[in-house]
N, C-alpha and C positions, 0 to 999 in steps of 0.2 A: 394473417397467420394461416400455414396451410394444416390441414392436419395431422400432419407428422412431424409439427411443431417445427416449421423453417419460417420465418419471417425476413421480407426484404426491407430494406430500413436507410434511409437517407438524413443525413444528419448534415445542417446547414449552418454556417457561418459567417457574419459579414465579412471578416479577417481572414478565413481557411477557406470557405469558400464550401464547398458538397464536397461530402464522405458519403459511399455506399458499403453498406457492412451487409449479412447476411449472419442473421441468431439462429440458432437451436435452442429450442425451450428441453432444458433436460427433465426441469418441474417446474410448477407453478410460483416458484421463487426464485430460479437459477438459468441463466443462458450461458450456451459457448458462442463464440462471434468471430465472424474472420472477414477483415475487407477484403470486399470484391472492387481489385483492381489489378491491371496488370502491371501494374509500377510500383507495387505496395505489396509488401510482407507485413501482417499484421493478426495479432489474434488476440485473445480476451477473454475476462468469464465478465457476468454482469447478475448480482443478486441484491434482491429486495430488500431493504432496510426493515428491519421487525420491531424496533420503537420508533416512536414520533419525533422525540426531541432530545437532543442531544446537550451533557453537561461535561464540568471533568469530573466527577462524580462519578460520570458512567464508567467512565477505564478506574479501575479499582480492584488491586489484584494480581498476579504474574500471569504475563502471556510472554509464550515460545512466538518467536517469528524466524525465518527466515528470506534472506533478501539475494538475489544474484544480478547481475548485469556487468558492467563496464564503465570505470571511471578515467575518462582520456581514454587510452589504449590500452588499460590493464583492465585484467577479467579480475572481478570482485563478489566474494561473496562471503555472503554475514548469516552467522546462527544464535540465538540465544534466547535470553528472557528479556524481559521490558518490565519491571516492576513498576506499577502507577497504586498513587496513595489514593485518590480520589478528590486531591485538593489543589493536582499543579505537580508532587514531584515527581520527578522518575527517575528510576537505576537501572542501568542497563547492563546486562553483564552478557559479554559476546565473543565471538570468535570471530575474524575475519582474517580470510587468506584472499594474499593480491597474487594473481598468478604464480600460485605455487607456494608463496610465503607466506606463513599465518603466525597471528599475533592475537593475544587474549585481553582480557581488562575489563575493569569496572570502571563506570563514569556514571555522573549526574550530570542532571539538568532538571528546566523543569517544560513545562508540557501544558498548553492550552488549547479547550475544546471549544468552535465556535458556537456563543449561543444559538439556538434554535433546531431547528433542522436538519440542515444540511450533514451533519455528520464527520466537518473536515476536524482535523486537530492536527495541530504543528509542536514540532519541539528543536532543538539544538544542542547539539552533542558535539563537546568540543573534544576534541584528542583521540578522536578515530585513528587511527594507525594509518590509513592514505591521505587523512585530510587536518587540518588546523580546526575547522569544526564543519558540519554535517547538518545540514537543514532539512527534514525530515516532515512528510505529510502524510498522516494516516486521512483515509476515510471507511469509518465507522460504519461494520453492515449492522451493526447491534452493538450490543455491551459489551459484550465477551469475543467479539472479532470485525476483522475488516484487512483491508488494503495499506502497503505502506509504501511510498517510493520518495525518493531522493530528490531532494526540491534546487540541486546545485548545477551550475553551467557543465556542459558535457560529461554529462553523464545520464547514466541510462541504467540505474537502477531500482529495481521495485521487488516486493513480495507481499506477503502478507502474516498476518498473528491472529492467534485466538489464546481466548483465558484457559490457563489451565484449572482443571479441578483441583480439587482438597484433598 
């Protein structure tokens, strides 16, 4: 780490094989990252996890998220809340416009956080307005937020949510 907070960083794979990124420490919790490659367009953010162990418990509560990217060849993007009980279910209430067209709705489903650590939780959301159902992977930088992207063949969607206050 230099100290103007740049770190170079190689990240190895038996399957992928070496990724070279380059971080910026913004703080002592939070980096921006962009591969350093000439065949790669790539960037990121990367922040510390602030509990230990993760439940569905912890998502409890309404969180705004927003999500954009590309599903096939239509630009897509999603706004809304994510309502989680704490126990497994969630209501999603959202907007989503496929290249220009937007369509609103409520849907359920429900929603499980893997024990321990790691922070990942998945859920499934049938009757998305592009898709028949939507497989979906948050990872949890905390309670109250994290990362979400789209766990489905071509596509290229992600964002992220945080809990809203009271």
């Amino acid at each position: 780490m230099a100290s103007n907070g740049r770190a170079a960083v190689t990240l190895t794979s038996s399957s992928l094989g070496s990724v070279s990124e380059v971080f910026w420490m913004v703080s002592p919790t939070r980096a921006f990252f962009l591969v350093d490659s000439s065949g790669k367009v790539e960037d990121g953010t990367l922040d510390a996890q602030t509990i230990s162990t993760f439940s569905n418990s912890s998502l409890d509560g309404q969180s705004a998220f927003t999500m954009s990217g590309f599903n096939s060849s239509v630009l897509d993007d999603r706004l809304g809340t994510l309502i989680w009980d704490g126990a497994g279910n969630l209501t999603a209430n959202l907007v989503e416009v496929d290249t220009g067209n937007g369509t609103s709705g409520v849907l359920t489903s429900t929603y499980s956080v893997d024990a321990g650590n790691s922070g990942r939780a998945s859920a499934s959301l049938a009757g998305l307005p592009s898709s028949s159902s939507t497989d979906l992977v948050f990872y949890l930088t905390s309670g109250s937020s994290g990362y979400v992207l789209q766990n489905d063949g071509n596509t290229e969607i992600g964002g992220s949510m945080i809990l809203q206050s009271q």
